[in-house]
C-alpha positions as CSV (number, residue, x, y, z in Angstrom):
1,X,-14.9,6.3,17.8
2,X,-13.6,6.0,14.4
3,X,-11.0,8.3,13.6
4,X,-9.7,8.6,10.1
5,X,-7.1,10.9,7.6
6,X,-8.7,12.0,4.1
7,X,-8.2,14.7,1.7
8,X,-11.2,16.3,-0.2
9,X,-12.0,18.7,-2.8
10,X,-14.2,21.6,-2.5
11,X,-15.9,23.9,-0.1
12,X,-12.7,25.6,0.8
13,X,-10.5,22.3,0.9
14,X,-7.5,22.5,-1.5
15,X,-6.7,18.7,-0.8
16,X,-4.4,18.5,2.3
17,X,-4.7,16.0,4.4
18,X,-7.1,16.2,7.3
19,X,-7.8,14.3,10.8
20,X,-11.5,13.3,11.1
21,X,-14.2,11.6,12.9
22,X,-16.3,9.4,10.8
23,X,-20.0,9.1,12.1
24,X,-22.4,6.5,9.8
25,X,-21.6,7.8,6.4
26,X,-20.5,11.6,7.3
27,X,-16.4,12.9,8.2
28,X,-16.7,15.6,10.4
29,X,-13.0,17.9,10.3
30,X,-10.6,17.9,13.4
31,X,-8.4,20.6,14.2
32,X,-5.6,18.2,14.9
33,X,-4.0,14.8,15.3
34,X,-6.0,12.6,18.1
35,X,-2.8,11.9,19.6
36,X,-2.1,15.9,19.7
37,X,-5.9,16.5,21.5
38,X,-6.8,17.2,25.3
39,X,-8.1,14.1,26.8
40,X,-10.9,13.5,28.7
41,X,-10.6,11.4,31.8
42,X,-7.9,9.5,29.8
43,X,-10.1,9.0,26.6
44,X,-9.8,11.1,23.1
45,X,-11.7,14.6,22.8
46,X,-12.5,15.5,19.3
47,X,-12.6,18.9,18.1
48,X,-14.2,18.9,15.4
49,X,-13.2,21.4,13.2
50,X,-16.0,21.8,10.2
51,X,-19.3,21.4,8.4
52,X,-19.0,17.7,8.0
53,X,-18.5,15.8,4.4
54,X,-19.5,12.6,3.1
55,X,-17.7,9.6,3.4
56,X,-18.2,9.1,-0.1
57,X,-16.5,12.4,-1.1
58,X,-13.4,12.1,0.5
59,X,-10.4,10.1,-0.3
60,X,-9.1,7.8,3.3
61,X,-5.5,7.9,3.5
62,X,-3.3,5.9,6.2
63,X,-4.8,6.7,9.6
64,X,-1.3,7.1,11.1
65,X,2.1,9.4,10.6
66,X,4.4,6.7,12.3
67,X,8.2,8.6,12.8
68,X,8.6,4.7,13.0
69,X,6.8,1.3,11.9
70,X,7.5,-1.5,14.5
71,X,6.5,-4.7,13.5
72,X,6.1,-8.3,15.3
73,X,8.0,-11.5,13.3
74,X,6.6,-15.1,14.0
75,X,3.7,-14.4,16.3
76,X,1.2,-16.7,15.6
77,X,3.2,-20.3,16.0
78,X,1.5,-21.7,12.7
79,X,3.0,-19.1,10.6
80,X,6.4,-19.5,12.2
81,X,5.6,-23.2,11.5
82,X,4.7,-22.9,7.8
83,X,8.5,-21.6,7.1
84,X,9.9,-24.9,9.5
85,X,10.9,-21.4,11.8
86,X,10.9,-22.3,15.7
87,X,8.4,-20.2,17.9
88,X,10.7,-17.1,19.4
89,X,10.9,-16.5,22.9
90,X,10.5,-12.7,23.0
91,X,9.4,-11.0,20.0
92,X,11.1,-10.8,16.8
93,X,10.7,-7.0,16.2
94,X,11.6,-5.7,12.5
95,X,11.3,-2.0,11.5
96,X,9.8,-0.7,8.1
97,X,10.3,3.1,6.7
98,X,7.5,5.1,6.8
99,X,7.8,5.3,2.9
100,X,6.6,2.1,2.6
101,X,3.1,3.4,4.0
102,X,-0.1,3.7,1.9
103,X,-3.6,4.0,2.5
104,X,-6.6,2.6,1.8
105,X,-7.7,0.8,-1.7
106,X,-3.8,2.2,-3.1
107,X,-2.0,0.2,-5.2
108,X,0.9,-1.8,-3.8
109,X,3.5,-2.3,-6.5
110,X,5.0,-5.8,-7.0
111,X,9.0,-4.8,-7.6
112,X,10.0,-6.6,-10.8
113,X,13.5,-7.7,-8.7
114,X,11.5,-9.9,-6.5
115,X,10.2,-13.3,-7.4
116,X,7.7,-13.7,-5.0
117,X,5.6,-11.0,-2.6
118,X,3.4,-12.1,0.1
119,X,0.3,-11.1,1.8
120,X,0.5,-10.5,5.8
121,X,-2.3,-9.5,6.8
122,X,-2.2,-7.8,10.5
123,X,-3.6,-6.5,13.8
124,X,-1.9,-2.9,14.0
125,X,-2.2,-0.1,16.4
126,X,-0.9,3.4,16.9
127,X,0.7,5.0,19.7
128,X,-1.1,7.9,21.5
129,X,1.1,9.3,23.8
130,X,5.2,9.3,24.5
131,X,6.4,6.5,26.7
132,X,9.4,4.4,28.2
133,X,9.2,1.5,30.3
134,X,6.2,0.4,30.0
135,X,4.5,-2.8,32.0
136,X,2.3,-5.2,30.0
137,X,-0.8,-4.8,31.9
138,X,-0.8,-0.8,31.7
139,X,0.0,-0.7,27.8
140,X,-3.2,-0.3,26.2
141,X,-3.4,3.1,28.6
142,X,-0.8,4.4,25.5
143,X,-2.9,3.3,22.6
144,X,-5.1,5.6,20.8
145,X,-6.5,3.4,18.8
146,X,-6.2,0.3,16.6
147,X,-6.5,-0.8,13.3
148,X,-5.5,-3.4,9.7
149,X,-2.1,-3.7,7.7
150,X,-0.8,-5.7,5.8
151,X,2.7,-6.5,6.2
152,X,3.5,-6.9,2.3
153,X,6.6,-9.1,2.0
154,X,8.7,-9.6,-1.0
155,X,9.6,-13.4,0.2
156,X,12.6,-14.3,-1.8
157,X,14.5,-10.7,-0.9
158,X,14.0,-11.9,2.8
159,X,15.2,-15.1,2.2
160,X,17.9,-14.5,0.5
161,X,19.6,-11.6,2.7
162,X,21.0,-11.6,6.1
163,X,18.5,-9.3,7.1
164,X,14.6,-8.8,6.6
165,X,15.0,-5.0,5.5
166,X,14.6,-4.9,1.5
167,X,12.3,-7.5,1.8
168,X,9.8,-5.7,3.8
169,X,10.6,-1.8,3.2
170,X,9.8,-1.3,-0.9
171,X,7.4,1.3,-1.2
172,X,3.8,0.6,-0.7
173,X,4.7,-2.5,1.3
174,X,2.7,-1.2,4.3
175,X,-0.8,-1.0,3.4
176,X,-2.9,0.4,7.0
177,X,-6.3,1.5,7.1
178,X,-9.3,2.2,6.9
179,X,-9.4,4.2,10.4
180,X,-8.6,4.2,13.7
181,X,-10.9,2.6,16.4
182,X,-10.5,3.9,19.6
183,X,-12.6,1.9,21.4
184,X,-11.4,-1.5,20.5
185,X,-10.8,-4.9,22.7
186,X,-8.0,-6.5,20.6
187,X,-8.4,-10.4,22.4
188,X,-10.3,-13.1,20.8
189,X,-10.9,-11.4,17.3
190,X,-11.1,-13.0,14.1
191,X,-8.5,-12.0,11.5
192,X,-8.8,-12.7,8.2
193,X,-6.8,-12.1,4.6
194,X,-8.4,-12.7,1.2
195,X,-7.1,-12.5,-2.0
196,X,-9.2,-11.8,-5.0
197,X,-12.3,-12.9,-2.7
198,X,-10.5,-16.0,-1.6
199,X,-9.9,-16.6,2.3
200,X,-5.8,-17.1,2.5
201,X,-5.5,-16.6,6.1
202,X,-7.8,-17.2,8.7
203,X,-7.3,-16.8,12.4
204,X,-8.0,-15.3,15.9
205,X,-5.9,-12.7,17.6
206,X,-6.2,-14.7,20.8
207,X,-3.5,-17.3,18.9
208,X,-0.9,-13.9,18.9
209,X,2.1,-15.6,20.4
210,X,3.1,-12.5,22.3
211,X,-0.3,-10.0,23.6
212,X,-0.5,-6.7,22.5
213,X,0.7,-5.3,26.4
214,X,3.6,-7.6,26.1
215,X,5.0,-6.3,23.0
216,X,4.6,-2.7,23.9
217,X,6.1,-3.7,27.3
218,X,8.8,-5.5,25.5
219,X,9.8,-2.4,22.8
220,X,9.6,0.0,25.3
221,X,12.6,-1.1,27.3
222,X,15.0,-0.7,24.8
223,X,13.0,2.2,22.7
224,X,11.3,5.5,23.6
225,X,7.5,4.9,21.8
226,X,6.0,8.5,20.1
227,X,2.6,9.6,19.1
228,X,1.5,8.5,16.5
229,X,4.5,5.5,15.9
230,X,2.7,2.2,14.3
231,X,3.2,-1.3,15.5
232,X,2.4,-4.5,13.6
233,X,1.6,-7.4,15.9
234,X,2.5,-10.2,13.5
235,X,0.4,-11.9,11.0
236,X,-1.0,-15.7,10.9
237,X,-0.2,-18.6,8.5
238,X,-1.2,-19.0,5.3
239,X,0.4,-16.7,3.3
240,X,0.8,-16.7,-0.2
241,X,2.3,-15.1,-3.0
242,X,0.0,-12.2,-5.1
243,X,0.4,-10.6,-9.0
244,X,-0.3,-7.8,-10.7
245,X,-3.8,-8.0,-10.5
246,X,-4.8,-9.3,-7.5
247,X,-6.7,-7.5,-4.6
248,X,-5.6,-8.2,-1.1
249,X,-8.6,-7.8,1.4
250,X,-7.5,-7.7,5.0
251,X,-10.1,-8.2,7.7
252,X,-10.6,-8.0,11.7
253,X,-13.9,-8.0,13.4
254,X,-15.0,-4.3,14.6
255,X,-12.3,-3.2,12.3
256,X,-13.2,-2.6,8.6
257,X,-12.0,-4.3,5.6
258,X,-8.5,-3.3,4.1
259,X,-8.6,-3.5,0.0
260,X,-5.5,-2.7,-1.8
261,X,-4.8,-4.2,-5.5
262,X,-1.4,-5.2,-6.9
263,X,0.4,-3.8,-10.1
264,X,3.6,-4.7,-11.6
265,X,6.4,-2.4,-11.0
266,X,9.8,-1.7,-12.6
């Protein structure tokens, strides 16, 4: 199922944001968050909520309300390669604020302070239920569903301090969308980033340094996971620096496509 956020105009709606279940080209209204619903022999129960609306009429936002944003450093070994980094043992987790989130085809703002903002485009999933102490083979049973972000990176500001948190937490530098599949087998996908049509990255989740259940495994031993938290599982290489006018088009196989455009920024 594809589970997304939106707002819409209209028929009653006075443009808050909404949980919903997107069927072919129709979003029918849930009464809640899928990571607040009854479950079903394990799996998500939607209850929908409302007449449903076209797709076309409503606005997709982020498909997540992470508390946090966890996200994976050097975990395909050619990126770590392309900045002469060594491949890390365990992963290299980074956090970024939840003010750096945006949705959908918004506009990602290139800070005028920064010389140079990268593209990292990303396998991401969202965390369904609360959990500690997790084992790598049971991890996907706390996943409600997955979906693409791009880890926007301003690369000279990460670079240059000691550690990577201005250069990844401007606002808008987490672009996630377009929805959340719950049924989704994250190995041996193709993962893609394009700028202004152009394939920059090209790669296959199955090259992820560390899997999905052993980062989940690895974060949980030192940190409680919460519904609806977002984790980034790293991005490949080829990476490359964007301007105000560029599009950045992220990509996964069973996914969607990700489109954001860049502006200039003060």
């Amino acid at each position: 199922m594809k589970i997304v956020r939106f707002t819409a105009e209209g028929n009653g709606r006075n443009g808050d944001a909404t949980w919903g279940l997107l069927v072919d080209h129709f979003v029918y209204p849930l009464l809640r968050a899928p990571y607040d619903s009854p479950r079903l022999e394990g799996e998500f129960a939607p209850e929908v909520a409302g007449s449903p609306i076209l797709l076309s009429a409503v606005k997709l936002l982020a498909p997540c309300e992470p508390r946090k944003i966890i996200c994976v450093g050097r975990n395909y070994a050619e990126h770590a390669a392309e900045f002469g980094n060594e491949v890390p043992e365990e992963p290299a987790i980074f956090l970024k604020a939840s003010t750096s989130l945006i949705g959908p085809d918004e506009r990602v703002i290139r800070p005028s302070i920064s010389e140079r903002v990268d593209h990292e485009g990303e396998l991401a999933l969202v965390i369904g239920k609360r959990c500690r102490f997790l084992n790598a083979q049971d991890a996907h049973n706390v996943i409600v569903g997955y979906t693409l972000a791009n880890d926007v990176t301003a690369r000279d500001l990460q670079r240059k301090d000691v550690q990577w948190t201005r250069g990844k937490n401007f606002d808008t530098f987490c672009p996630v969308g377009p929805w959340l599949e719950t049924d989704f087998d994250p190995a041996n996908k193709a993962i893609r980033c394009l700028v202004n049509g152009v394939v920059k990255q090209q790669s296959n989740t199955d090259l992820m340094i560390h899997t999905v259940g052993t980062i989940l495994a690895y974060v949980s031993n030192f940190m409680t996971l919460e519904p609806g938290d977002l984790v980034l599982t790293g991005t490949p290489s080829g990476v490359s620096a964007v301007q105000p006018g560029d599009v950045m088009t992220v990509e996964i196989d069973g996914l969607g496509v990700l489109n954001n455009p860049v502006i200039a920024g003060v």
